[in-house]
C-alpha positions as CSV (number, residue, x, y, z in Angstrom):
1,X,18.1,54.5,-27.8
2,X,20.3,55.5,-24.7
3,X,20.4,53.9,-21.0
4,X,22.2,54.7,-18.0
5,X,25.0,52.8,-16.9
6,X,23.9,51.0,-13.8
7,X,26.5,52.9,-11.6
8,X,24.9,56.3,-12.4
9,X,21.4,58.3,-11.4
10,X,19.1,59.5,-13.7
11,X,20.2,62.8,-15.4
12,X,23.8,62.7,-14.6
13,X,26.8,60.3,-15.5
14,X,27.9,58.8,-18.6
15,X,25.2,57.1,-21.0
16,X,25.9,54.2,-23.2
17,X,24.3,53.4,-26.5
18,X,22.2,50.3,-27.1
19,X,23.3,47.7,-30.1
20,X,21.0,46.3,-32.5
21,X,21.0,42.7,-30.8
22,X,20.9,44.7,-27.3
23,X,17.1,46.7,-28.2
24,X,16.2,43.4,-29.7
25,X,16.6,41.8,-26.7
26,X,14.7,44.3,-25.0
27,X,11.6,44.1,-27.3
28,X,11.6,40.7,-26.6
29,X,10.9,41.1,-23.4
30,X,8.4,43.6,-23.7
31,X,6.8,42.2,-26.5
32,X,4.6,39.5,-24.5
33,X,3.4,42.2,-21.9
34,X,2.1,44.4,-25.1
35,X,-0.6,41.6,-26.5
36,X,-3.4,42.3,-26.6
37,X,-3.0,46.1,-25.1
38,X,-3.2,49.7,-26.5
39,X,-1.8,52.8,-26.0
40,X,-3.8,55.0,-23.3
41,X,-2.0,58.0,-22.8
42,X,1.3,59.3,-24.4
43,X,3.1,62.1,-21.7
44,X,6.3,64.3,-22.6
45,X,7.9,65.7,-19.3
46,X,10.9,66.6,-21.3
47,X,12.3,67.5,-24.4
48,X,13.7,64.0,-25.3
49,X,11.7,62.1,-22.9
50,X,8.3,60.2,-23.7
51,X,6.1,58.0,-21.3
52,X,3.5,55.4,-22.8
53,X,0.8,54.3,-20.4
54,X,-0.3,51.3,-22.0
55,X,-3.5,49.3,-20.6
56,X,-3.9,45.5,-21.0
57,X,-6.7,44.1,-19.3
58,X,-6.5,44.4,-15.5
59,X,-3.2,46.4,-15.4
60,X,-1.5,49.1,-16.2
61,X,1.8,49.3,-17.9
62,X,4.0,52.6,-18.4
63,X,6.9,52.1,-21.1
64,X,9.8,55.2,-20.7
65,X,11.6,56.3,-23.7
66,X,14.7,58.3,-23.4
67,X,16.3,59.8,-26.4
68,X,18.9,62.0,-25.7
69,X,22.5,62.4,-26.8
């Protein structure tokens, strides 16, 4: 799993990898928004690009995963 550096725009600059404690940090934040929700919709607008809509009751969440290298 990849992010952009904050000093960059989508699709160009330089991308830095994510560490094991760094993605675990992130699922722990996410993890409390995801009880008790499913997966509505799963969208691919690129190649290494996915977009989750997940539903919980009375929103709407939309999760982006980037893969690329």
């Amino acid at each position: 799993m990849e992010l952009f550096t904050d000093n960059t725009t989508a699709g160009r600059g330089q991308l830095m990898a994510l560490t094991a404690t760094e993605i675990s940090k992130v699922l722990g934040e996410i993890a409390p928004l995801l009880v008790k929700s499913w997966i509505q919709k799963i969208y691919q607008p690129t190649e290494r690009t996915l977009i989750l809509e997940v539903r919980a009751p009375g929103r709407t969440l939309r999760l982006l995963i980037s893969c690329h290298s």
